[in-house]
C-alpha positions as CSV (number, residue, x, y, z in Angstrom):
1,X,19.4,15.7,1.6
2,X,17.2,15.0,-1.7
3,X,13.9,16.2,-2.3
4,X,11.7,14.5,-4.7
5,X,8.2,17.1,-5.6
6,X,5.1,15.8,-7.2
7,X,3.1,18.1,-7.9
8,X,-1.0,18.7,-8.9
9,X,-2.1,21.7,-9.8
10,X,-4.9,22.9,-7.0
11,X,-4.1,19.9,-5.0
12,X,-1.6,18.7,-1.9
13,X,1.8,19.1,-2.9
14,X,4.0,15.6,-1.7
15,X,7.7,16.1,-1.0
16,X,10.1,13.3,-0.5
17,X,13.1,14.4,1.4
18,X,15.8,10.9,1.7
19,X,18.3,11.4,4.7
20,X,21.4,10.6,3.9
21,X,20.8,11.5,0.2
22,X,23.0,8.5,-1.4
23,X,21.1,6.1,0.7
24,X,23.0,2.6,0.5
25,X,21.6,-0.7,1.1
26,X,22.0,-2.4,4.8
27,X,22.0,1.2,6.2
28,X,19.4,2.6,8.2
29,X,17.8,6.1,6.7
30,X,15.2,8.3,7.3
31,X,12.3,9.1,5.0
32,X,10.9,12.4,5.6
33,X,7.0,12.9,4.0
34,X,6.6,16.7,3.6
35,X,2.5,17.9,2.7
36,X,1.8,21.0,1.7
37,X,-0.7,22.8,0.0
38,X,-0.2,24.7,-3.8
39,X,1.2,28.1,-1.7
40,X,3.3,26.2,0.3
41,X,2.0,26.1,3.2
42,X,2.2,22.4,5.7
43,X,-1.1,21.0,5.5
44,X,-2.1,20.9,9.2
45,X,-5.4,19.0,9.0
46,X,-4.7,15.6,8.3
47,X,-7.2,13.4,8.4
48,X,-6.9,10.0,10.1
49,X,-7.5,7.3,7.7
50,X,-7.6,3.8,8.7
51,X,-6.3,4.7,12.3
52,X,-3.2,6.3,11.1
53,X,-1.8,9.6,9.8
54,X,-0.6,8.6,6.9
55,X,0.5,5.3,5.4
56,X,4.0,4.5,3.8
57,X,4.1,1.6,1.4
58,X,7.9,0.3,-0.2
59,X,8.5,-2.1,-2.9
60,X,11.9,-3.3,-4.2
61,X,11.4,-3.5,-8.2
62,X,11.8,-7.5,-8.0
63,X,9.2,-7.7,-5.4
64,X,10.7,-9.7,-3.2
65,X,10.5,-7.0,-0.7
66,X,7.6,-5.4,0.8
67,X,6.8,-3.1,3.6
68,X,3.3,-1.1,4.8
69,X,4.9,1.2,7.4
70,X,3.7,4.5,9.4
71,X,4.7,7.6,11.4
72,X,3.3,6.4,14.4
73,X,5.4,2.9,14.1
74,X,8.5,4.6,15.5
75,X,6.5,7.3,18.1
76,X,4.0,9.5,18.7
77,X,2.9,12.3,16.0
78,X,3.9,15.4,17.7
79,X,2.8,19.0,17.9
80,X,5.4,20.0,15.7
81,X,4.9,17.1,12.8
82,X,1.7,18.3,12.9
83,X,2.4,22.2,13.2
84,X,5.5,21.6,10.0
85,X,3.1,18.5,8.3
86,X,6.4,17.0,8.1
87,X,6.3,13.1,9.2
88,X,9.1,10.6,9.0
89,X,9.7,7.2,9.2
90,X,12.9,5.3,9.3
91,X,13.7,2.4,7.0
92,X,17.0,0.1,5.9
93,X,16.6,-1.3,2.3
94,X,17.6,-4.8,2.2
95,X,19.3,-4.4,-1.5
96,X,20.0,-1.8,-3.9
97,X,18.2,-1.0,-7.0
98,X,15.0,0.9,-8.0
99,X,12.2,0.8,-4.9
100,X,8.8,2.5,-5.2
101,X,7.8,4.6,-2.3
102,X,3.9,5.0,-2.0
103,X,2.1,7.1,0.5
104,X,-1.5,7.2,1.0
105,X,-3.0,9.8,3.4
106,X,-6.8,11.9,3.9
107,X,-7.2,15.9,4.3
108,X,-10.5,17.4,4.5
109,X,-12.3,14.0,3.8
110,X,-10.9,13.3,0.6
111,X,-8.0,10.8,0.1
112,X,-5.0,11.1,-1.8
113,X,-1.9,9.1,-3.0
114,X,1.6,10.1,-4.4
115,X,4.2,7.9,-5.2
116,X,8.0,8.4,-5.7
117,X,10.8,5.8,-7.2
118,X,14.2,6.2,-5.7
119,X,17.3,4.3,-6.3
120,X,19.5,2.7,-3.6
121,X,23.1,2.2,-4.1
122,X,25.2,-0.8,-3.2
123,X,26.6,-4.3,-3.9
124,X,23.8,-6.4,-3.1
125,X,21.5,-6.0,-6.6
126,X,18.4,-7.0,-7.1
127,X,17.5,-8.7,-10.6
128,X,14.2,-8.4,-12.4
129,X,10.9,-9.4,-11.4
130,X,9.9,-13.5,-12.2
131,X,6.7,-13.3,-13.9
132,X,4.0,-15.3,-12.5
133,X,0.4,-15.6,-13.2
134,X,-0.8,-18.4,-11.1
135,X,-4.0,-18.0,-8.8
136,X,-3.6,-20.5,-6.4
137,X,-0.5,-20.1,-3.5
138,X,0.6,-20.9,-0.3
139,X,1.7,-18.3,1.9
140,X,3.2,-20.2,5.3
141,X,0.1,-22.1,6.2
142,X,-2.5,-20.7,4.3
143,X,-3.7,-21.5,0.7
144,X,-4.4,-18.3,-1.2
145,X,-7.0,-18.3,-4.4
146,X,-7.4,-15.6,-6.2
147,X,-9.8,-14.9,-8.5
148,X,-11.0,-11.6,-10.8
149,X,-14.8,-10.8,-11.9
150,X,-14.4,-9.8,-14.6
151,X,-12.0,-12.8,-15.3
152,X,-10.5,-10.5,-18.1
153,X,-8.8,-7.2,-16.2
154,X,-9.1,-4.2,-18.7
155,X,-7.6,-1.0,-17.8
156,X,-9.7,1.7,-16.7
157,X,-12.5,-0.4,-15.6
158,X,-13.5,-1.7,-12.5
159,X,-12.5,-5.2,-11.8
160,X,-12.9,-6.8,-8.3
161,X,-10.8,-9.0,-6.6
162,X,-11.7,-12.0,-4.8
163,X,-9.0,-14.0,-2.3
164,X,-10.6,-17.0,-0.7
165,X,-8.2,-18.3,2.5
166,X,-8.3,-22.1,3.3
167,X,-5.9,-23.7,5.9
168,X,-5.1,-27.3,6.9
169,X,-8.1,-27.9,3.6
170,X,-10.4,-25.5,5.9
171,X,-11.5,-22.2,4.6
172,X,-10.6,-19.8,7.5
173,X,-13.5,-18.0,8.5
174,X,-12.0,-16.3,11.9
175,X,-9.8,-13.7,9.7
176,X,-9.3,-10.2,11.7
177,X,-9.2,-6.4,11.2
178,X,-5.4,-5.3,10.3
179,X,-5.7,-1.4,10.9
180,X,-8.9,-0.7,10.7
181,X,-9.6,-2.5,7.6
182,X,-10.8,-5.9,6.3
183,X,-7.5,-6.1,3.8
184,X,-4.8,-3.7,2.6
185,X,-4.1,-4.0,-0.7
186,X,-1.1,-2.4,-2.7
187,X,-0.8,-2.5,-6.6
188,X,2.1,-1.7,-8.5
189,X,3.3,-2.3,-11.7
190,X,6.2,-3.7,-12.9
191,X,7.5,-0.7,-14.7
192,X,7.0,1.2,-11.2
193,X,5.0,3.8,-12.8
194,X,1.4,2.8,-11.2
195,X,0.8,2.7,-7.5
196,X,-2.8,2.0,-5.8
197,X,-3.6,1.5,-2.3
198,X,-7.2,-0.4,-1.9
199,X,-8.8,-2.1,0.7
200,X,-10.8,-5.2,1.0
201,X,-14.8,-5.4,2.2
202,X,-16.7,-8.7,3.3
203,X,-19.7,-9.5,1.0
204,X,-22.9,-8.0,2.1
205,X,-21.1,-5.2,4.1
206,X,-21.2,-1.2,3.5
207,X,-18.6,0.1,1.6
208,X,-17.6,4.1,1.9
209,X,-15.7,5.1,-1.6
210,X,-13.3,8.2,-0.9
211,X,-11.7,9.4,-4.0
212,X,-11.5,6.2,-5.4
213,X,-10.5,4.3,-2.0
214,X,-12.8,2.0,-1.1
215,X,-12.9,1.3,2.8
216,X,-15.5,0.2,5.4
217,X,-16.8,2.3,8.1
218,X,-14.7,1.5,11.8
219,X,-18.2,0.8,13.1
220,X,-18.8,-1.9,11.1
221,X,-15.8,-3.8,10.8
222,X,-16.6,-7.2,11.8
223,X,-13.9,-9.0,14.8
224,X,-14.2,-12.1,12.3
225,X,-14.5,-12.9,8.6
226,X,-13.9,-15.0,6.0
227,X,-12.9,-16.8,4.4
228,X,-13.9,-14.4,1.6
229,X,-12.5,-11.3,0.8
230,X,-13.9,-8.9,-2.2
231,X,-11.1,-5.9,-3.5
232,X,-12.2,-3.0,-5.8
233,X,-9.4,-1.9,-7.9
234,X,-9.4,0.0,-11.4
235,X,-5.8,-0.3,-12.6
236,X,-5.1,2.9,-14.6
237,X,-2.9,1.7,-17.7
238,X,-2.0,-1.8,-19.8
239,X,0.8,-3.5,-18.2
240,X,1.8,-5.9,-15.6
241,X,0.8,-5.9,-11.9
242,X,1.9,-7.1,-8.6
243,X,-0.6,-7.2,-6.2
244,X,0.2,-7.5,-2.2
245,X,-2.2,-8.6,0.1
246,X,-2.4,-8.2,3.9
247,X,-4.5,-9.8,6.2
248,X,-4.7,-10.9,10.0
249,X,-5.2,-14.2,11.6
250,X,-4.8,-14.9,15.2
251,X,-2.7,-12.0,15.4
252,X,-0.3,-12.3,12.5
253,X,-0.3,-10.7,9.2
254,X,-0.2,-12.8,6.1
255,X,1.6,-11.2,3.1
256,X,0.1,-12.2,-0.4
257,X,1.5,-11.3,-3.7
258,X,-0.4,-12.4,-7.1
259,X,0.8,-10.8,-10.5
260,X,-1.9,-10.3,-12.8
261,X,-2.1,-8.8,-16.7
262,X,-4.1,-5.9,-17.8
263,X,-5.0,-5.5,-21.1
């Protein structure tokens, strides 16, 4: 077993326990997400955010691999997860090398996010991250544009992103809610040292800010948008930036990545 601590004075303390400890790629392991408070004790209240307990983001450090995974994917939270505020999940990593391992969870109306980097062992290496800046993608059927206001991102200031979804030269304007939000959004940067979990809003819609997460009340999610979606983020440093999009359309997800620069 390996535990990983992060801790905050006077706030939830996140523990990381990796089962088995050398994890190796192509082999199935289980992450275990310990929450306690600063004496220690399991954090019992959770508060559902976004219709789940918690939320489990992993990203190889060449971003070609992505995952937005839960406690609830693989069974029921039970009386005891709750009781211990110990919750796992059960993951294989497709290749070894560095991988960030972001969770995002809400206790006593206030939401929080930790984030560990582990490395996975193995023959199958990743290499480093291909640096690209271009706004306009394709991501299976869809053309992705993104854009930034301010066009200039500067660390430690609000800048808001804007994805626009077109498909077949259509903008697609029937988008749906992926759990219980209008967009998930994961930021990391290159170095692995920043980790943000936002979430998207459709223009002219309330947004609820929770400690820094921006999110849209259940009630008034809309069953259909687009083909505009608006992002809040304030990246916390200078550096480079992968940014994951996920969205649903006729009942699939569509995974977006842009890389950005923050100066």
């Amino acid at each position: 077993m390996k535990d990983m601590p992060m801790m905050k004075s006077g706030n939830p303390v996140v523990t990381l326990k990796i089962d088995p400890s050398g994890i190796v790629a192509g082999k199935s392991g289980t992450i275990t997400i310990s929450i306690k408070d600063s004496l220690g004790r399991p954090e019992q209240e959770l508060t559902m955010m976004h219709d789940r307990t918690l939320h489990v983001v992993i990203a190889s450090q060449d971003f070609t691999v992505f995952s937005h995974i839960h406690p609830e994917d693989f069974g029921p939270i039970t009386p005891e997860m709750k009781k211990t505020a110990q919750y796992p999940v059960y993951y294989t990593f497709p290749k070894s090398g560095h991988y960030i391992i972001g969770i995002d969870f809400a206790l006593k109306d206030r939401a929080y996010s930790r984030h560990f980097v582990i490395d996975v062992a193995g023959t199958s290496e990743m290499g480093v991250p291909v640096k690209d800046f271009s706004r306009q993608k394709r991501f299976e059927d869809y053309e992705v544009a993104l854009t930034t206001m301010p066009e200039g991102i500067t660390a430690g200031k609000e800048t808001t992103l804007i994805y626009r979804f077109n498909k077949d030269g259509a903008p697609v304007t029937d988008l749906e809610p992926y759990i219980a939000a209008i967009m998930h959004v994961s930021v990391i940067s290159t170095d692995l040292n920043q980790f943000i979990h936002e979430h998207g809003f459709v223009p002219g819609m309330p947004v609820m800010e929770m400690q820094g997460h921006h999110m849209m009340h259940a009630m008034s999610l809309p069953s259909a948008f687009g083909p505009e979606i608006k992002v809040p983020v304030t990246f916390p440093a200078a550096g480079v930036y992968t940014i994951f999009g996920e969205v649903k359309h006729k009942g699939k997800v569509i995974l977006t990545h842009f890389m950005v620069e923050v100066k």
